[in-house]
Structure formats: C-alpha cells, structure tokens
ZADO-1210 file (C-alpha; in nm, 4 decimals, padded with zeros to 6 digits):
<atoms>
<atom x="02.5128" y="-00.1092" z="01.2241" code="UNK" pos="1"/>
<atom x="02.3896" y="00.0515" z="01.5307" code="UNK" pos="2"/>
<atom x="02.0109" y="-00.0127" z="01.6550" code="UNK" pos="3"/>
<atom x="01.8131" y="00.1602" z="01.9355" code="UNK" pos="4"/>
<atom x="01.5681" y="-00.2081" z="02.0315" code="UNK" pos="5"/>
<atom x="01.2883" y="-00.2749" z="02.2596" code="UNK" pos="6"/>
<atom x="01.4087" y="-00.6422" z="02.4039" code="UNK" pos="7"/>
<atom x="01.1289" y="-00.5727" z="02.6476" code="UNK" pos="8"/>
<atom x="00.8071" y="-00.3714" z="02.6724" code="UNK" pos="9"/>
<atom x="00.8629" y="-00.0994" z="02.9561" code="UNK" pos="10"/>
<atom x="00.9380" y="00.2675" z="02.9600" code="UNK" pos="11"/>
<atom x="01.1853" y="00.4369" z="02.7388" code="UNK" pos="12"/>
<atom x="01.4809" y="00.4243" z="02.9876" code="UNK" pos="13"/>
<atom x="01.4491" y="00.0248" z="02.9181" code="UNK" pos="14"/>
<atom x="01.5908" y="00.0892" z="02.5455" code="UNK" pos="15"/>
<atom x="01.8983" y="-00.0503" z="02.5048" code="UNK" pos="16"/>
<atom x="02.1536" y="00.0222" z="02.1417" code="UNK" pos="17"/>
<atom x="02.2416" y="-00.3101" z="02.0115" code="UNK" pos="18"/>
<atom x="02.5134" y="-00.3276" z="01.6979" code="UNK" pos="19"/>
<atom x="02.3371" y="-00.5429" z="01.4295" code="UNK" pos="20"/>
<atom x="02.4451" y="-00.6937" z="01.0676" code="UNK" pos="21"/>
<atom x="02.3413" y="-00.4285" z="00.8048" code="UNK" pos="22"/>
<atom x="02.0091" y="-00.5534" z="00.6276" code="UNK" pos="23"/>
<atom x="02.0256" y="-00.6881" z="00.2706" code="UNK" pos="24"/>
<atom x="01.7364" y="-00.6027" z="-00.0006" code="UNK" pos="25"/>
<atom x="01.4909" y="-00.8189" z="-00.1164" code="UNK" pos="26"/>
<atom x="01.3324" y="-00.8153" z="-00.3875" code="UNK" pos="27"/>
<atom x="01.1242" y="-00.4891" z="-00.4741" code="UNK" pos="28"/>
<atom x="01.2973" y="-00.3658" z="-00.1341" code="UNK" pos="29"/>
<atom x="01.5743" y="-00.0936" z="-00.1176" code="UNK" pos="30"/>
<atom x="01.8114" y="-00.0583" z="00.1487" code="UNK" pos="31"/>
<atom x="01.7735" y="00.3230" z="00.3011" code="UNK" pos="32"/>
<atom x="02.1005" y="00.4819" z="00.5102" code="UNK" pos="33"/>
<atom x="01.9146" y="00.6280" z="00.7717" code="UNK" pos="34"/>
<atom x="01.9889" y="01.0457" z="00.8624" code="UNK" pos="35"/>
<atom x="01.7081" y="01.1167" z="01.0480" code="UNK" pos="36"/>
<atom x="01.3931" y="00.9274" z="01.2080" code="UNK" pos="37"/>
<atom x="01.0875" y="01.0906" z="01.3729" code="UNK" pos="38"/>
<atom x="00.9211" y="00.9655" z="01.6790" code="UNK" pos="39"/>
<atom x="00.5280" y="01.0401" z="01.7763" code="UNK" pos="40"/>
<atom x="00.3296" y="00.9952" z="02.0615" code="UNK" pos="41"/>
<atom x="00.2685" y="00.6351" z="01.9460" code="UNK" pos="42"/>
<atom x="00.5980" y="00.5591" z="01.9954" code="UNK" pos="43"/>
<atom x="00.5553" y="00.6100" z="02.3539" code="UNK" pos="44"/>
<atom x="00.3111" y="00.3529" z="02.3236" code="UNK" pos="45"/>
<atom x="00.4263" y="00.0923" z="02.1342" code="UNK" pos="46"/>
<atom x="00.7242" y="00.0236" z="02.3439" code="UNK" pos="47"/>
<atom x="00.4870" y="-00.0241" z="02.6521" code="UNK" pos="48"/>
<atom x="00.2580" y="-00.2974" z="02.4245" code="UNK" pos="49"/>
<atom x="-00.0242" y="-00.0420" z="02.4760" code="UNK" pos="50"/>
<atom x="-00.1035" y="00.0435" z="02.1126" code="UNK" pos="51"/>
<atom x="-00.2873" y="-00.1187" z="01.8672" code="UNK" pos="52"/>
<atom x="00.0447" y="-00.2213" z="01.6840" code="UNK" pos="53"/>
<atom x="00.2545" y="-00.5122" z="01.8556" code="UNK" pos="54"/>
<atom x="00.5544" y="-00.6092" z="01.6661" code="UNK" pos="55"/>
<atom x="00.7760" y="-00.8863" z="01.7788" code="UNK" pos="56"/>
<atom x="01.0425" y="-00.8089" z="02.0219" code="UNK" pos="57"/>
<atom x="01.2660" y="-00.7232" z="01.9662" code="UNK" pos="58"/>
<atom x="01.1736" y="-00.4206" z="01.7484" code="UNK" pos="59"/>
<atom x="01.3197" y="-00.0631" z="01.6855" code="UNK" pos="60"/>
<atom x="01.0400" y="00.2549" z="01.7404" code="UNK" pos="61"/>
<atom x="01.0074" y="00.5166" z="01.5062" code="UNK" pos="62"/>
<atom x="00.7644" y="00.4924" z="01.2358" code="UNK" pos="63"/>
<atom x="00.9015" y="00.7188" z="00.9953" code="UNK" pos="64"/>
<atom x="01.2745" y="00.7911" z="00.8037" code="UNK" pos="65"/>
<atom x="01.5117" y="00.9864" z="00.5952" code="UNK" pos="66"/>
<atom x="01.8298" y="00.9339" z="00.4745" code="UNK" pos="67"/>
<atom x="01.9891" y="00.7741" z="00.1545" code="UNK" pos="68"/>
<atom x="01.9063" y="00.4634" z="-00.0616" code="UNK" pos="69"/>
<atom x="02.2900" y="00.2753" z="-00.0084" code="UNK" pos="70"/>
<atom x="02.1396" y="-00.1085" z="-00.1815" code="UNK" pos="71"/>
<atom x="01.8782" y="-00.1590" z="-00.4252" code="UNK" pos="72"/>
<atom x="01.7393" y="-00.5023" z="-00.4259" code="UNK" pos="73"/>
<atom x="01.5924" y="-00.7093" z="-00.7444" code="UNK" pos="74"/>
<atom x="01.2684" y="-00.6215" z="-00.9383" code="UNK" pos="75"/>
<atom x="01.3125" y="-00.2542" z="-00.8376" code="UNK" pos="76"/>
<atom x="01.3355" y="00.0102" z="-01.1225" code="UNK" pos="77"/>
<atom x="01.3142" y="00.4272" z="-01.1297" code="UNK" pos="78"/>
<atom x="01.5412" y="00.4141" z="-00.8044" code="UNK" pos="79"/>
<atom x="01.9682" y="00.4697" z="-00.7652" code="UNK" pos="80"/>
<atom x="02.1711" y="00.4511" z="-00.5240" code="UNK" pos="81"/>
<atom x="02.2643" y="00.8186" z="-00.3455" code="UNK" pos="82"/>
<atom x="01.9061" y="00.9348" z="-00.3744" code="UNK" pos="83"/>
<atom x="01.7737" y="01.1214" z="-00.0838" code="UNK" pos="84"/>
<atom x="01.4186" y="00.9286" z="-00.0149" code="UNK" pos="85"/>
<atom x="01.1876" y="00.9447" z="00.3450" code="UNK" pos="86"/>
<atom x="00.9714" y="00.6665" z="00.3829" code="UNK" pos="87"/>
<atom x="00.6669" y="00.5504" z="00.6023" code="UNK" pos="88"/>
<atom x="00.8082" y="00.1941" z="00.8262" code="UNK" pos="89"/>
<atom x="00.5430" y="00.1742" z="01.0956" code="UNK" pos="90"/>
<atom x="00.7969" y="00.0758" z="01.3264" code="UNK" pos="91"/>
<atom x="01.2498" y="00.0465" z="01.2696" code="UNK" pos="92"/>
<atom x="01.2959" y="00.3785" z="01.1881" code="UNK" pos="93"/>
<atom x="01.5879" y="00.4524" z="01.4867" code="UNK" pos="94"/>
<atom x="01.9267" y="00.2228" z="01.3720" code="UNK" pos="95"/>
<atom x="02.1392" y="00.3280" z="01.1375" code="UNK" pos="96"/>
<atom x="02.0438" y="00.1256" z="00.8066" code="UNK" pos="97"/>
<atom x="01.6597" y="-00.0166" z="00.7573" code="UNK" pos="98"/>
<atom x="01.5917" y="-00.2218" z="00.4363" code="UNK" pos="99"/>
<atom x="01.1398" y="-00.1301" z="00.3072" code="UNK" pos="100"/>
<atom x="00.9674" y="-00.1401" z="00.0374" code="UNK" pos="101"/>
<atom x="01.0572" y="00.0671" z="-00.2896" code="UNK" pos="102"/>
<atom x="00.6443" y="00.1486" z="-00.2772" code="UNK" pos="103"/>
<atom x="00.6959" y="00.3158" z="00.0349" code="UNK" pos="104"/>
<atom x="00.9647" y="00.5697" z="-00.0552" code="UNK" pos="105"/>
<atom x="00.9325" y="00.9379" z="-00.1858" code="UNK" pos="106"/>
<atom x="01.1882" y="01.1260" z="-00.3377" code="UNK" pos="107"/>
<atom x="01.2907" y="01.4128" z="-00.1149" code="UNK" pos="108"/>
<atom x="01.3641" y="01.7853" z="-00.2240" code="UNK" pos="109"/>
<atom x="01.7442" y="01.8793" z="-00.2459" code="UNK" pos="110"/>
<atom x="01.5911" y="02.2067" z="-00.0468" code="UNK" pos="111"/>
<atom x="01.4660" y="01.9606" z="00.2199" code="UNK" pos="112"/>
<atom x="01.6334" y="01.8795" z="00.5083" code="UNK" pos="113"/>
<atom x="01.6098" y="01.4942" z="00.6406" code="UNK" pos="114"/>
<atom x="01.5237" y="01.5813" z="01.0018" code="UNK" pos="115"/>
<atom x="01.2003" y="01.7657" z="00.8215" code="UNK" pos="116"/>
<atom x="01.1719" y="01.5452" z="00.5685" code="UNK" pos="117"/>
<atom x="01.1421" y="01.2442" z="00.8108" code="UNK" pos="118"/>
<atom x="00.8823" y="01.4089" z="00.9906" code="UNK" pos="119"/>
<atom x="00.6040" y="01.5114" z="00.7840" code="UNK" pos="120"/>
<atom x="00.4603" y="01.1575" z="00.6746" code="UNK" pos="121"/>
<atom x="00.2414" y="01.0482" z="01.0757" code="UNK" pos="122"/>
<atom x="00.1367" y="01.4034" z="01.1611" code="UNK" pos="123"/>
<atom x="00.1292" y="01.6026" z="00.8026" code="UNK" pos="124"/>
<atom x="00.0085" y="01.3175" z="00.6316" code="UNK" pos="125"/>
<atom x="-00.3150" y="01.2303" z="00.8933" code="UNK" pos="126"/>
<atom x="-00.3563" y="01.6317" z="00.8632" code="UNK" pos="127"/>
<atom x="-00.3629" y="01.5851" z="00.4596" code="UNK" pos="128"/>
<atom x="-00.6064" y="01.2770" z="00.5290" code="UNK" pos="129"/>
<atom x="-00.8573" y="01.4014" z="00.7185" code="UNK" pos="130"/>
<atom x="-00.8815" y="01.7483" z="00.5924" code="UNK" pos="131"/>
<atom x="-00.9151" y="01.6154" z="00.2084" code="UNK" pos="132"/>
<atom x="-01.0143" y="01.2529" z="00.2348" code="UNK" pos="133"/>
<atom x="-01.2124" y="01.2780" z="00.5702" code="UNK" pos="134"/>
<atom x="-01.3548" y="01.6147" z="00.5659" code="UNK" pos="135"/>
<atom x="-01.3540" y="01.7909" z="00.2266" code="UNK" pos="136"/>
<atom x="-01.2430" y="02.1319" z="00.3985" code="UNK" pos="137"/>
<atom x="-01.3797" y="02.3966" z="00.1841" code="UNK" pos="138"/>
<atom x="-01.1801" y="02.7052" z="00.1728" code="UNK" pos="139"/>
<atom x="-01.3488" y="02.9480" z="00.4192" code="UNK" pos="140"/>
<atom x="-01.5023" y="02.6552" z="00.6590" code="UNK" pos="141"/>
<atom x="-01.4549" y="02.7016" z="01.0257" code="UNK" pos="142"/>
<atom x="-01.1709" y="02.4564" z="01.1288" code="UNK" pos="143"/>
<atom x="-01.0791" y="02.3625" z="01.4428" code="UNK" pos="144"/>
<atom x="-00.8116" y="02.1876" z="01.6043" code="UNK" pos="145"/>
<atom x="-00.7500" y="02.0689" z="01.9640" code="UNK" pos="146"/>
<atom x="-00.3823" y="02.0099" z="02.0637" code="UNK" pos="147"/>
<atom x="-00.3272" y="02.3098" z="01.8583" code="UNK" pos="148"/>
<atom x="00.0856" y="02.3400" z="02.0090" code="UNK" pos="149"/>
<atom x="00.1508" y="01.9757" z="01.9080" code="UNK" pos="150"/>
<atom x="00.2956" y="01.8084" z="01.6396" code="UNK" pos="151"/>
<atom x="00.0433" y="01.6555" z="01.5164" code="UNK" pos="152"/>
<atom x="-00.1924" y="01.9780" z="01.5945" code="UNK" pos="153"/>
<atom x="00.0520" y="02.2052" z="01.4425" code="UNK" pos="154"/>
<atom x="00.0598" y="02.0243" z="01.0806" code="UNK" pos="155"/>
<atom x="-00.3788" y="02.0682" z="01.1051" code="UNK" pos="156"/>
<atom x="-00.3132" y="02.4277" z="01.1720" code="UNK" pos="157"/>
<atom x="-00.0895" y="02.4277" z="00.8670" code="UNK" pos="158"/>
<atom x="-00.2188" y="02.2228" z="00.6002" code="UNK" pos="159"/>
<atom x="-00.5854" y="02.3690" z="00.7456" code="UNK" pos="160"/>
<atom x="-00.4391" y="02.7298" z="00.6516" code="UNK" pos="161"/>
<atom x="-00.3158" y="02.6358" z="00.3209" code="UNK" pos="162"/>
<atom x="-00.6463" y="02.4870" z="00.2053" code="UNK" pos="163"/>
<atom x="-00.7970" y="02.8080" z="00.2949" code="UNK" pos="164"/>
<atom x="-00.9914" y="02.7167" z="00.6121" code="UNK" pos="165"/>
<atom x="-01.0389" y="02.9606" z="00.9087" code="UNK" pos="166"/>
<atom x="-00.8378" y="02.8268" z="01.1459" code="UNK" pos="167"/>
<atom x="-00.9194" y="02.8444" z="01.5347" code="UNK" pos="168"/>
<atom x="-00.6111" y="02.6791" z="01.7747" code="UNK" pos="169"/>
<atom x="-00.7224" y="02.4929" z="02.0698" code="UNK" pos="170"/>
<atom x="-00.4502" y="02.4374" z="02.3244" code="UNK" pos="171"/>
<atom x="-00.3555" y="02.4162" z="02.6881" code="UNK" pos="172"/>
<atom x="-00.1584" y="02.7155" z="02.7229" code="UNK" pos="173"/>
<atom x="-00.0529" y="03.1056" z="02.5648" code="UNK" pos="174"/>
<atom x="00.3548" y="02.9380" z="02.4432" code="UNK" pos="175"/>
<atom x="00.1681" y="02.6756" z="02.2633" code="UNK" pos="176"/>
<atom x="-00.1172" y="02.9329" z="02.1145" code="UNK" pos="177"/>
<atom x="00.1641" y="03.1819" z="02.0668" code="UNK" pos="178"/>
<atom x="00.3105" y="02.8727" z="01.8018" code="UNK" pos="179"/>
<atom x="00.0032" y="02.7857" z="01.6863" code="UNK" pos="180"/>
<atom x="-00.0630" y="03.1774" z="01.5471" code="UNK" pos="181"/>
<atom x="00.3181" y="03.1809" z="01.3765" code="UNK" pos="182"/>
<atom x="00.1759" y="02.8221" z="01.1667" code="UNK" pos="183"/>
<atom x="-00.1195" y="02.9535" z="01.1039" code="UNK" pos="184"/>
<atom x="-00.4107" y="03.0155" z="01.3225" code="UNK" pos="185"/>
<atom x="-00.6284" y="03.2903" z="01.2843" code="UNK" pos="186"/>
<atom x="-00.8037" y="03.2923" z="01.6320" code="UNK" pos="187"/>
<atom x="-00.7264" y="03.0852" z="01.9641" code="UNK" pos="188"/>
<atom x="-00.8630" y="02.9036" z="02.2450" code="UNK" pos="189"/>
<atom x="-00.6752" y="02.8431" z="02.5758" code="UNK" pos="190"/>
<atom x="-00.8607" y="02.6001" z="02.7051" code="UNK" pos="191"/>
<atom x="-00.6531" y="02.5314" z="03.0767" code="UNK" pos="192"/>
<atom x="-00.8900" y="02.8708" z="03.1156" code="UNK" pos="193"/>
<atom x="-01.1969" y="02.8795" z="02.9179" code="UNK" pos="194"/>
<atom x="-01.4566" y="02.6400" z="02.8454" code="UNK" pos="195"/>
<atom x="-01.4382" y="02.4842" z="02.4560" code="UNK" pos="196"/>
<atom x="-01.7881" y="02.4930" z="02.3989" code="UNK" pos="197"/>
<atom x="-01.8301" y="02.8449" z="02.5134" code="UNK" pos="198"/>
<atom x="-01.5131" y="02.9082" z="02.3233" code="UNK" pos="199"/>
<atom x="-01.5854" y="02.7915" z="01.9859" code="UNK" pos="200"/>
<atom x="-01.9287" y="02.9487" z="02.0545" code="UNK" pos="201"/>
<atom x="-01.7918" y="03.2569" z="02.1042" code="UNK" pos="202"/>
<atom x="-01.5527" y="03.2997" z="01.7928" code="UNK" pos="203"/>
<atom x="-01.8313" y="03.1209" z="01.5612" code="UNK" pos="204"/>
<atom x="-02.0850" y="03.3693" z="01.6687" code="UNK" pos="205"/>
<atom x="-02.2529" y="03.0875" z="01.8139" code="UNK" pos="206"/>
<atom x="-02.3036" y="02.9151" z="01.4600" code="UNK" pos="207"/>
<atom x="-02.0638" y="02.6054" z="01.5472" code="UNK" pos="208"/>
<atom x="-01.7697" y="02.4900" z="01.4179" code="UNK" pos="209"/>
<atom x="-01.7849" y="02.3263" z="01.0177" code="UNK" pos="210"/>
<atom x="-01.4646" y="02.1178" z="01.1133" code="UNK" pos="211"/>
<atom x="-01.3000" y="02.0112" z="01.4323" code="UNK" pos="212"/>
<atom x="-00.9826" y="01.8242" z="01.4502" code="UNK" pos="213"/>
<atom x="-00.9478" y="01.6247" z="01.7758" code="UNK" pos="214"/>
<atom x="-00.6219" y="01.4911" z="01.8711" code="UNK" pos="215"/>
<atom x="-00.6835" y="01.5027" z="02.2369" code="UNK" pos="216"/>
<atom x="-00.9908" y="01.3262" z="02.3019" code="UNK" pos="217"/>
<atom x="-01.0911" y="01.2931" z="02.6697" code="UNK" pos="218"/>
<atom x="-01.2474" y="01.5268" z="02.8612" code="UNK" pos="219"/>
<atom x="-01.2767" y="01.7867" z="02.5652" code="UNK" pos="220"/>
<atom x="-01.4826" y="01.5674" z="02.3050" code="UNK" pos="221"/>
<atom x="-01.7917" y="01.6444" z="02.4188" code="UNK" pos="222"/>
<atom x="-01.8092" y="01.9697" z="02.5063" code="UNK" pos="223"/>
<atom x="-01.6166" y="02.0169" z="02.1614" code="UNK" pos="224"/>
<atom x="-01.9139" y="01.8332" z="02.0049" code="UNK" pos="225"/>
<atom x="-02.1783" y="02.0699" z="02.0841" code="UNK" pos="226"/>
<atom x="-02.0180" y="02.3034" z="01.9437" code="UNK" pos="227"/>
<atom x="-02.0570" y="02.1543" z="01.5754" code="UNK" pos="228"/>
<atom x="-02.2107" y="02.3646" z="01.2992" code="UNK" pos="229"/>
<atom x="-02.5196" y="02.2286" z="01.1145" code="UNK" pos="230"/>
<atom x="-02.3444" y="01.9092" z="00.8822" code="UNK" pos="231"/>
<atom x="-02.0428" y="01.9657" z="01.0653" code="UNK" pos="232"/>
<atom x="-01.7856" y="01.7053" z="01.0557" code="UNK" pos="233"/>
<atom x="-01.5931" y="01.5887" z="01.3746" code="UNK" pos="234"/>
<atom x="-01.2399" y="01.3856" z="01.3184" code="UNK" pos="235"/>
<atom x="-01.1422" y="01.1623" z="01.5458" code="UNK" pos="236"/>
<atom x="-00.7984" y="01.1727" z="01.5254" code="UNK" pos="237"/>
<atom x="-00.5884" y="01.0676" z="01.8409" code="UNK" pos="238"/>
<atom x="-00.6422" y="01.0621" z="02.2197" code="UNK" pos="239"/>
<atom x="-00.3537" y="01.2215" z="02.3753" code="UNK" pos="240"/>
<atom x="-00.5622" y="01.3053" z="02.6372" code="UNK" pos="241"/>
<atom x="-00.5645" y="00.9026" z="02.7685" code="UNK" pos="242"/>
<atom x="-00.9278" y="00.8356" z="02.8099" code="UNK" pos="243"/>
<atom x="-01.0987" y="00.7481" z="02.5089" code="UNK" pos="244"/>
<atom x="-01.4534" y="00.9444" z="02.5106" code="UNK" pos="245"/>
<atom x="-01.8055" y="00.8013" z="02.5036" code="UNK" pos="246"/>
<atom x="-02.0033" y="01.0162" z="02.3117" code="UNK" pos="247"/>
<atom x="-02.3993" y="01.0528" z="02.3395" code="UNK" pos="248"/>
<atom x="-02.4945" y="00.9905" z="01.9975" code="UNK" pos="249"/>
<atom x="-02.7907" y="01.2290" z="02.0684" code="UNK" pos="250"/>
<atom x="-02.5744" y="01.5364" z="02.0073" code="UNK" pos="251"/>
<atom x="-02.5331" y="01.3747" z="01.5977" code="UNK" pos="252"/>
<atom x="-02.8618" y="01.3906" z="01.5781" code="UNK" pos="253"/>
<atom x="-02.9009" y="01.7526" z="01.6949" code="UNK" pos="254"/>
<atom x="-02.6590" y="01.9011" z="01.4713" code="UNK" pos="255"/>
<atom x="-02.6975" y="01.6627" z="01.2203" code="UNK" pos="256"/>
<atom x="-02.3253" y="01.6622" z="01.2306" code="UNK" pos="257"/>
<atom x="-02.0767" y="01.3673" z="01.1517" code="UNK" pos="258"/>
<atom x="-01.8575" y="01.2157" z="01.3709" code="UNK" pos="259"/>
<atom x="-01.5711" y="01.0707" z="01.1363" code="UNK" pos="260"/>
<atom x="-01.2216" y="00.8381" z="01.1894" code="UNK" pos="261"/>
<atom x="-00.9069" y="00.9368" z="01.0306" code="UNK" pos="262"/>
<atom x="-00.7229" y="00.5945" z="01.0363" code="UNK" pos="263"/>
<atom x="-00.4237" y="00.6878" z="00.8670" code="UNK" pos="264"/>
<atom x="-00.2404" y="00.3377" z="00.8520" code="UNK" pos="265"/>
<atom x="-00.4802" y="00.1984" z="00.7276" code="UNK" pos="266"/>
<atom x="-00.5905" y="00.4325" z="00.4772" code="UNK" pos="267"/>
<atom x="-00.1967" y="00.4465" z="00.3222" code="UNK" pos="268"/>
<atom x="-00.2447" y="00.0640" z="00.2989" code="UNK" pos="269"/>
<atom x="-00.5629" y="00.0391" z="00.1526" code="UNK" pos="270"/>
<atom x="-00.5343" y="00.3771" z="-00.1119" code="UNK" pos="271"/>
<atom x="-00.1392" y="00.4110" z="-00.1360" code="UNK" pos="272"/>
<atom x="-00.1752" y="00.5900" z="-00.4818" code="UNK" pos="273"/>
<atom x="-00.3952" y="00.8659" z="-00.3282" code="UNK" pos="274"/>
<atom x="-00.1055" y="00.8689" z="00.0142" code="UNK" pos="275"/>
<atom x="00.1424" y="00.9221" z="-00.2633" code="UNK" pos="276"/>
<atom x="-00.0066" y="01.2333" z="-00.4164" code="UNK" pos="277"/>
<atom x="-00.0684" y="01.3674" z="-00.0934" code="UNK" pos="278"/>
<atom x="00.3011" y="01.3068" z="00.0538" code="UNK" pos="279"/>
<atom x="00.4617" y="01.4718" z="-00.2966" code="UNK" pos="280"/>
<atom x="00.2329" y="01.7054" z="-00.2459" code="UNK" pos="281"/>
<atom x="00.3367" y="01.7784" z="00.1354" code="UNK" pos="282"/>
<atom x="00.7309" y="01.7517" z="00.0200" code="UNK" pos="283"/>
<atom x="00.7054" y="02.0474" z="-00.2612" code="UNK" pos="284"/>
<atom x="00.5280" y="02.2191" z="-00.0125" code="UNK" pos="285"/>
<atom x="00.8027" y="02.1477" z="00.2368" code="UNK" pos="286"/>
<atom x="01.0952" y="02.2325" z="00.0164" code="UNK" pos="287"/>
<atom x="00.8991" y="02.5876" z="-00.0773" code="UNK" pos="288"/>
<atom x="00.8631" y="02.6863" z="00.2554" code="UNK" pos="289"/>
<atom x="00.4372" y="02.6809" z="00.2670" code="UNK" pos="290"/>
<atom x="00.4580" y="02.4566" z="00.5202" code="UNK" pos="291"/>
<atom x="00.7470" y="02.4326" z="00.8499" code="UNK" pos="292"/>
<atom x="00.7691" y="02.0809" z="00.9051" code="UNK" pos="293"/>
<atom x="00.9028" y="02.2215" z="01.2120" code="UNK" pos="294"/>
<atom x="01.1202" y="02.0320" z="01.4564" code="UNK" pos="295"/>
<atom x="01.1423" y="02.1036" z="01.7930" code="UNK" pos="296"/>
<atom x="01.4758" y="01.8731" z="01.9279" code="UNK" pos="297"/>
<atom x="01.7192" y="01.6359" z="01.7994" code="UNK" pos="298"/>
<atom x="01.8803" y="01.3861" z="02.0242" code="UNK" pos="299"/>
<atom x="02.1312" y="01.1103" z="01.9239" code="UNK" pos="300"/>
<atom x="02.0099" y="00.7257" z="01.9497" code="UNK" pos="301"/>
<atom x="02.2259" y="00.7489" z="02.3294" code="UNK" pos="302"/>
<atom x="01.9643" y="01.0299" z="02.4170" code="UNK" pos="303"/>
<atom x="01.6322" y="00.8427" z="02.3286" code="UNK" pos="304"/>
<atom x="01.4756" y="00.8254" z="02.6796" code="UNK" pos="305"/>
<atom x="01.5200" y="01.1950" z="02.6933" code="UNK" pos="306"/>
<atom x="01.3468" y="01.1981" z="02.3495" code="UNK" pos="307"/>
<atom x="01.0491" y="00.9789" z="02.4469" code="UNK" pos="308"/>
<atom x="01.0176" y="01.1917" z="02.8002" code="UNK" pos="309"/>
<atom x="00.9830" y="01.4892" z="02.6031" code="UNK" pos="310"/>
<atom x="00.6957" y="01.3483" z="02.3782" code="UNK" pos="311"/>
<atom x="00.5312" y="01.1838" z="02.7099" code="UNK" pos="312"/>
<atom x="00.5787" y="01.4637" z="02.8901" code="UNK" pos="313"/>
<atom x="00.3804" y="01.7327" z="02.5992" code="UNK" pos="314"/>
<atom x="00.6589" y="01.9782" z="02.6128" code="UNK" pos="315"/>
<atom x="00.6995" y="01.9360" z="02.2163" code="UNK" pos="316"/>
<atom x="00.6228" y="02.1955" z="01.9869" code="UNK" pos="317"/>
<atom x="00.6613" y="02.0311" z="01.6606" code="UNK" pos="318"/>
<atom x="00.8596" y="01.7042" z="01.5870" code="UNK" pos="319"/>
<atom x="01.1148" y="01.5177" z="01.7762" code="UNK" pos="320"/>
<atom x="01.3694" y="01.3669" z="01.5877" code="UNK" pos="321"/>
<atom x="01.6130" y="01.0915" z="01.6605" code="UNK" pos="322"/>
<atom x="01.9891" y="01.1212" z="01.4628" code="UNK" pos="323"/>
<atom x="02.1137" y="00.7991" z="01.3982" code="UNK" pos="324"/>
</atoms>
C-alpha cells in the first residue's frame, strides 16, 4: 500500500510516500480501506514535533478517516466487511489501508460522502464537546466564536446554531464572515477592523457574551474575556493564533465567569460512550443536511505539502482533505 510518512520532523515539503505491506488485524481491530482522511491545524504541528502528541518516526499525519472495513480481525462482532465506517486514529490517517480499533469506528450514512464523513470527528466533535459537555449551551444563550471562517470555527457556528444559541462570528476578514453567515451566524465581528471587546459589547447591548468559543487564542483572549456575561463560560479551545495567552485571573472574578478546557482527546478516551452518541449524532445530522461538514479542497497524497500550506497558511474555509 501507499503511505504519505514523516521519516523526519520538518515542514510538510519533507513528506515523502513510501509503499508499505498492507496491515493485518488484531484482535478486536478491523482493517479500514482508506477513501478519504482529514488533516487539521495539528497536523501542521505534529510533523514539526511541536504538539503535545509525538509518535515515533516514522508516522503518517492525519488524525481522522473514511473509507471501507476490507479485514476484520478476531474477537470483533456487529462489523462486515464492505461497510462504510470513519474513525478517530490520532495520527495514520493518509496511506491507503490503516488497521484501529473496532471501538473507534462509526457506521457512516449511505447519504454521506467519505471526504465529509472523515472530517467531522476533530472539529465537529470538539464543537459537540464543548458546547454540551463543556458549556451546557442553552438555546437562546449568546455564543460566540473566534476563528469564525475556520474549520474548526465553522462546525461551532453550526452545531452552536442547531442547539439554538445566538450565534455571533468572530473572524479576520468579510469572505470568512460572509461563510460564517451561510453556516449559521446570526451577527458578525471583523475583528482585522474592530476591537472584540467593543464588538461583543456592542451586539450584546453591553450585557457580555454567555458563551465564547476561542480557537485563536493570542492576542484576542483577553479582550474577548471582558466581554463575558455574568456566569459566562469561556472555552479554551485551540491557539491558532501561536502565543498561548496569560490571563489575569482578576477578570474571573469580576464576571464571575468560567474559564473552561475542551480537551477533546482526552475526553473521547476517558468517556468514549458519551463521544459515541455525540459522533452518531453528528453523522445523522450530516447525512440530513443540518449540518455541511463542508470541505474546502481535496489534494491527492502527491499534493500534501500543498495541503498542509493551505492549513498553515489560514486560507481554509472548512476541511482539507487528503485522497488516498
């Protein structure tokens, strides 16, 4: 089978396409024929050694997969070969065949297409996460979300919509606004031009925000902060921005506000029944059309650098998707 590896950590252009022996299941693993795997800004990461997760070299990126279950290994019932299944890897998504768990795959909707289907689980499922697990969004709460035009900001915007929350998109420019409104958002905030605190002031009516969702961290943390309603709830989500705020904890205490992690990972490791209802959940909604799942490019394994510069680069509007 074909592989895109990292032999060594560097920038995407070092990614090289080895051909490997297809992988055998072990027991209570299935073997999946891989059609489509999404990459995230992690991935841009990971093959630099500059994310929390370091597996060995040499490794394949791309967390997340859908294709076809071609082997079934021992001990593994209520699965046959042929079914169309996306699954959660961490890391191996991008080569052609990738042997994981059978407690890690969903059954995908004949109505759902893989390059969708392998892209809702990293940004769709941390929106699912934090929204329900996180921040128990009541329907008509104030939601906010910075890096509104991004993947993962697009999927708050959604799933933040569908929940019933009043959605306000936070982004860095009128294309990625413009995409924000078609997914979702009721109101906007461009904030290359306007001030987030004033902002969010502004559209609340200078009550505060109930729920902000923070992909971007940096510079906009704390002047999204103090703009918190009373028992607001922050989510500390991602930091696509690069620096990694330090927040006065002062401004809690003002607002009496919560400032709250959404560690996915670790939360579909520690409560994988609860991950499972909310990724069946996300597929119906997928295959019925209530939420996009929208994918900006494809590009072949040959075309990954491209792939990663676009991620690196922020000119994504939804997923990217490697075709194996």
């Amino acid at each position: 089978m074909k592989a895109l590896l990292c032999e060594t950590h560097g920038p995407a252009e070092s990614l090289v396409i080895r051909e490997l022996p297809d992988p055998k299941p072990g027991p209570g693993e299935v073997v999946i024929t891989v059609k489509a795997a999404a990459l995230n800004f992690f991935d841009t990461l990971i093959i630099q050694n500059r994310y929390q997760t370091k597996p060995p070299l040499p490794f394949s990126p791309a967390g997340e997969c859908a294709g076809i279950i071609s082997a079934i290994g021992r001990d593994v019932e209520g699965w046959r070969i042929g079914e169309r299944v996306a699954a959660w890897l961490g890391h191996g998504g991008a080569r052609e065949k990738v042997a994981v768990s059978a407690r890690a795959i969903v059954r995908v909707p004949d109505t759902l297409d893989d390059t969708q289907a392998a892209g809702l689980f990293v940004t769709y499922g941390t929106a699912m996460h934090g929204l329900i697990q996180r921040a128990g969004l009541k329907a008509g709460e104030t939601l906010a979300i910075l890096g509104a035009g991004g993947g993962a900001g697009l999927a708050a915007v959604e799933i933040g919509a569908l929940l019933g929350g009043h959605v306000i998109a936070c982004a860095s420019s009128p294309e990625k606004l413009a995409l924000a409104r078609e997914h979702g958002a009721q109101e906007e905030i461009d904030y290359s031009v306007e001030d987030v605190k004033a902002g969010l002031r502004r559209l609340t009516e200078n009550r505060g925000v109930d729920v902000l969702y923070d992909t971007v961290g940096g510079d906009l943390a704390e002047p999204a902060l103090r703009a918190m309603a009373w028992e607001g709830r922050y989510l500390v989500v991602g930091f696509a921005g690069g620096a990694i705020p330090k927040i006065p904890l002062n401004l809690l205490l003002l607002r009496s506000c919560d400032l709250r992690g959404v560690f996915w990972g670790e939360f579909v490791a520690r409560e994988p029944a609860a991950h499972r209802r909310n990724m069946e959940r996300l597929l119906e909604w997928a295959a019925a059309g209530r939420i996009s799942a929208h994918v900006h490019a494809t590009f072949p394994l040959e075309r990954a650098a491209e792939a990663f510069a676009m991620i690196g680069d922020r000119k994504a509007q939804g997923k990217i998707v490697l075709t194996p």
